[in-house]
N, C-alpha and C positions, 0 to 999 in steps of 0.2 A: 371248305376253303378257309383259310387264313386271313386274320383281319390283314388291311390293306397298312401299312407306313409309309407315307410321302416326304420326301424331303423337299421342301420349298425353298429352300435357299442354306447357301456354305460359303464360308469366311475361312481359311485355314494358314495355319502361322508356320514356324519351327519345330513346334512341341504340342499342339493340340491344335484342333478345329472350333468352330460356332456353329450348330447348326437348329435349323425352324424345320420340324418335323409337324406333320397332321397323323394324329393316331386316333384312335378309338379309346372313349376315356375306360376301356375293360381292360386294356393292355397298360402294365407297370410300366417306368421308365428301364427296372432291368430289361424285361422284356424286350423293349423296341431297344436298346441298345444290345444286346443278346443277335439281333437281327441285321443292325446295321454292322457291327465288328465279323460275325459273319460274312456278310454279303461283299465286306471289305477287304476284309480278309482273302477272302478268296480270286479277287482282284489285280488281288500284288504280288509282286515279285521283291524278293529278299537279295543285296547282292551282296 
C-alpha cells in the first residue's frame, strides 16, 4: 500500500493553486506532487 496524501485545504487563482497537504515525511515534495498532477490530471478535461 502506498503512503496516504491528504489535502486539507485549496485556494486556486488564474494561473496556480495553494494548497496544505498531510504526507508522510518519507515522501519528497516531487513525489506528492508527481501524485497530485496525476490524480488531477486525470480529472480534466481539455477544450
Amino acid at each position: 500500500m502506498s503512503p496516504v496524501v491528504e489535502m486539507l485545504s485549496g485556494v486556486d487563482s488564474n494561473d496556480h493553486i495553494h494548497l496544505l497537504v498531510s504526507a508522510p515525511p518519507t515522501l519528497s515534495i516531487s513525489d506528492i506532487m508527481r501524485r497530485i498532477k496525476g490524480r488531477s490530471s486525470s480529472n480534466s478535461v481539455s477544450y
